[in-house]
N, C-alpha and C positions, 0 to 999 in steps of 0.2 A: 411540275411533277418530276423528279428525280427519275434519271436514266440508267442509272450508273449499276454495272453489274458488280455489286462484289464477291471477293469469291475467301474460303474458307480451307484454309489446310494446315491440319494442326503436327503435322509431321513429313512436314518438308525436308526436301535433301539438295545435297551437291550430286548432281548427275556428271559424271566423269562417262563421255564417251572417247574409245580409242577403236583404230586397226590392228590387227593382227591376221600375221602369214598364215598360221596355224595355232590353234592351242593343241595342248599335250601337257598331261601331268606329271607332276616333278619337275618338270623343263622350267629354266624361265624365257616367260613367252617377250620378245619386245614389241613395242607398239610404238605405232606412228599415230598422226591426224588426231592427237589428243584436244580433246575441248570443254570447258566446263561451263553445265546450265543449271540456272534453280531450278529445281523439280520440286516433283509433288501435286497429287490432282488438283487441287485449285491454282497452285503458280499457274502451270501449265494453259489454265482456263484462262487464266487472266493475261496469260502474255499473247494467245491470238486475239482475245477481245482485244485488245489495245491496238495490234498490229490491224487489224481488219474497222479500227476507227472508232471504235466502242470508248463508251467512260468505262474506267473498270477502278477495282480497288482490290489488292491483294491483300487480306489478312493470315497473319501467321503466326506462329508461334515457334520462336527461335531462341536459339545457345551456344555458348561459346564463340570460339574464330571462326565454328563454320558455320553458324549464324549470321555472323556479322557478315560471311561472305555471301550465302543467298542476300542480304539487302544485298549489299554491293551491285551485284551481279542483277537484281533488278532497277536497279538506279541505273545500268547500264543499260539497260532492255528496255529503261523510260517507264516502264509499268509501275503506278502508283502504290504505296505499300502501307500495310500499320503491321508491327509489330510487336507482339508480346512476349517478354522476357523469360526463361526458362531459366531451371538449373544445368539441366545436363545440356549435353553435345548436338547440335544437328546431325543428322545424320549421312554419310558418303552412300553411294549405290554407284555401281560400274555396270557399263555394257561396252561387250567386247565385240565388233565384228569381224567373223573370218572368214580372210580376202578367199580361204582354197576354197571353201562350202559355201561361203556367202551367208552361213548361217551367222544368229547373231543371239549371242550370249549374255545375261542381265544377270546380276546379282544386288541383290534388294536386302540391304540391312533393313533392322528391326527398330531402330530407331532409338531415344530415350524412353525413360521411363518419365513420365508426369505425374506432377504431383495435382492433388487435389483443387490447391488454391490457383493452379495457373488455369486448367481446363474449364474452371468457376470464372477466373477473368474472360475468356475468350466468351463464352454464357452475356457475359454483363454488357462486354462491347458490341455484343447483338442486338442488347437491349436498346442500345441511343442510335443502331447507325441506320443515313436514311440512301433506300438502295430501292429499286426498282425487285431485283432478282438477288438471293443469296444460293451461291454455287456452292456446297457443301459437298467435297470431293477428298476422298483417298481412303486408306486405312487410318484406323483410327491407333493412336500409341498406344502402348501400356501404360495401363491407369488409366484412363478413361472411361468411364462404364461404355458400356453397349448401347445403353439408350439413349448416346448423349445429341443424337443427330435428330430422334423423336423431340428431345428438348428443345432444340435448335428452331422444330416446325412447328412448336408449340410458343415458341416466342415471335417466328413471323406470323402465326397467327395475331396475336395481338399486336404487333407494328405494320399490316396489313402489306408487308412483301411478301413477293410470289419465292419459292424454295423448289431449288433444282437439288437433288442428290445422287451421288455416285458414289456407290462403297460394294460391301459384300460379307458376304459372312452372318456373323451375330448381329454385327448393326445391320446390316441389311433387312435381316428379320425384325430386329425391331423398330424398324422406321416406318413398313409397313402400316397401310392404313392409318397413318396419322397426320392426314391431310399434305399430303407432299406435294407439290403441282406436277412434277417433272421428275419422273426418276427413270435414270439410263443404266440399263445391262451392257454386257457381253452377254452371248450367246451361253455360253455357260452358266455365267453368275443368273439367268433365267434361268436355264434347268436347275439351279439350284435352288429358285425362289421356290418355283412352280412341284420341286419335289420327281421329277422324272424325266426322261431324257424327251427331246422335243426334236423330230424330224421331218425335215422337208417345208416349205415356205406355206402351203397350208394351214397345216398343221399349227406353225407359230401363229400366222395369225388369228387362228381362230383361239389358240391358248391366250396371247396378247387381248383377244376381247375378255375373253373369259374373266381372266384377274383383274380390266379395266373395271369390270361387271363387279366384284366381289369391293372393288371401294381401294385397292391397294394405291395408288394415287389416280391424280386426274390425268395425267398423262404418262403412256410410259413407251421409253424409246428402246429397241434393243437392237444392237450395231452388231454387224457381221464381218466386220475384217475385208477382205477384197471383195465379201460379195453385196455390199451395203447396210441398210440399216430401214429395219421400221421404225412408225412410230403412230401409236394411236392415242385416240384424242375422242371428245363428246364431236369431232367433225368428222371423223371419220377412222379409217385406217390408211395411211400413205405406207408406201416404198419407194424406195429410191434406191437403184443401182450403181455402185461406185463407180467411177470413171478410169477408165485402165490405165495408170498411172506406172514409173517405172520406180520401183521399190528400192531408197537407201536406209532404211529407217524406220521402225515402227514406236520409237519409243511416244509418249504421249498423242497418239494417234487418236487414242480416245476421249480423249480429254478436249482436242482438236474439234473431235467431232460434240460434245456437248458446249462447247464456248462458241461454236458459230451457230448452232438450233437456238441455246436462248440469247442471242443479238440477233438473230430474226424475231424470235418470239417477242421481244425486248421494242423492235422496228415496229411490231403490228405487222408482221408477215402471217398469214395463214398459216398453219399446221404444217401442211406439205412442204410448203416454199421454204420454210425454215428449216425442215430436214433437208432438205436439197444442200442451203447452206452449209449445214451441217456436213456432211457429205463431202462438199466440195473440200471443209476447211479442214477433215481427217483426211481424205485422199492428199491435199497441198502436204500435211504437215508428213506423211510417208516418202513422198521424193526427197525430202531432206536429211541431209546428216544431223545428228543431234535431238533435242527434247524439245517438240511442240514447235516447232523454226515453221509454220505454214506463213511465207510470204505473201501479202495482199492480192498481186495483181496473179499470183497463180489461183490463189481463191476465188476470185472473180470470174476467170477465166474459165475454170471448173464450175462454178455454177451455171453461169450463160452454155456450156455446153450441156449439162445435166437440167436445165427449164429447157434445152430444144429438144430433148429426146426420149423422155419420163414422164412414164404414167402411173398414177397410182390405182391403188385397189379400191373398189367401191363398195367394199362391207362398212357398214355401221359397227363400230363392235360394243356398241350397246345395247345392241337387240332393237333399235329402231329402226324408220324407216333407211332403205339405201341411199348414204351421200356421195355424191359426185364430187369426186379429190381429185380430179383431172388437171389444175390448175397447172404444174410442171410443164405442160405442153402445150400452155397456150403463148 
């Protein structure tokens, strides 16, 4: 049986991180530590699958020179790639960090426009491919319908792979309830699902059973930036506390953290144990400069401390009997 995670991003970009003293407008600002990374929620996914030992496969949808530079640039990363051909341009995004605030600055083009027949291709090539797990991650371009990621779940229905998703918005909404296995929030992009604002770690979780309850997928994980991440599941409800980590970097952090829950999910890890990884593999990829950079052995390291000291929560959030999700701390 096929292992292999692939992962799905139909509007990938050249991630340009640099330094800067200060920003200030009208100035021109100079910058130093210039680096460029493919980006884009499924790159992203697929380049810690890969680093952290995973089969993976990056599907894409690229154009022009700076297309041809995301392959490049995965060919350099060694992460496995297909790509489908566009007309227009891939698209650049900058993030700027400044050394006086420490703050850090992301500016996110809108990407090409797509045409009909390309987003119908990347459709077809879901049709033949054999993958364990399809990581369906990012915004979706212009031109694309809204429900194209519903489409997506409705063809590994019929090719019997499990479907992870991470988007927001209109697709968000419409991907709902259409059998998705795995779909990962932010903290936000939930109160946006759920319709109202969600306060305090109860509260989420008992909202988290809630919508588990209403059919919205069969699992659903929603990450919390320094303070960790749920995730519930028909085994239970886990938490896991992120491991205090010292911050260069947030960009694909979350992407970090869905590319390491399903290569556990993917191992036959438990529910919890796989967020843990998760966990682990978004806290590694924040100590690093750059897009999605969580190196192995800091991943590792971070999970072995987060199983010594994690416990999760023992609501069902099915309304069934209470599971014991203790596992973390054995």
């Amino acid at each position: 049986m096929s292992q292999t995670i692939a992962t799905l991003t139909l509007n990938p970009a050249i991630d340009v991180a640099c330094v800067a003293a200060e920003v200030h407008p009208t100035q021109k600002i100079r910058t130093t530590n210039e680096r460029l990374d493919p980006g884009g929620g499924g790159i992203n996914v697929a380049h810690v699958i890969h680093e952290l030992g995973g089969e993976t496969l990056a599907v894409i949808m690229a154009g022009g020179v700076t297309g041809r530079l995301v392959e490049e640039l995965l060919d350099q990363a060694g992460v496995p790639w297909k790509s489908l051909p566009i007309v227009g341009r891939t698209r650049i995004c900058l993030n700027v960090q400044e050394r006086a605030s420490h703050l850090e600055y992301r500016f996110v083009s809108e990407g090409p426009l797509i045409e009909a027949m390309e987003w119908q291709n990347s459709l077809a090539l879901l049709e033949e491919l054999d993958a364990a797990w399809v990581v369906a991650s990012g915004s979706l371009p212009r031109g694309v319908p809204e429900d194209f990621y519903a489409r997506v779940a409705a063809i590994g229905e019929r090719r019997s792979w499990h479907l992870a998703v991470d988007t927001s918005g209109a697709a968000l909404r419409a991907v709902v309830g259409h059998g998705v296995d795995l779909l990962k929030l932010d903290h936000g992009e939930f109160e946006s699902l759920v319709g109202h604002p969600v306060q305090g770690q109860d509260a989420l979780a008992a909202e988290i059973g809630r919508v588990l309850r209403a059919g919205a997928a069969r699992m659903i994980a929603v990450s919390l930036g320094p303070d960790g991440a749920w995730l519930g599941s028909a085994a239970g409800l886990a938490y896991v506390p992120a491991p205090p980590v010292q911050a260069r970097g947030a960009v694909g952090a979350g992407d970090s953290l869905m590319a390491g829950l399903v290569l556990g999910l993917t191992r036959g890890m438990p529910p919890d144990e796989a967020l843990a990884l998760g966990v682990a593999a978004g806290s590694a990829s924040v100590e690093r400069y750059g897009t999605a950079r969580a190196r192995r052995e800091t991943v590792e390291s971070l999970f072995r401390q987060i199983r010594a000291g994690t416990k999760s929560s023992a609501e069902d959030p099915t309304g069934g009997p209470t599971t014991d999700t203790t596992r973390l701390a054995g």
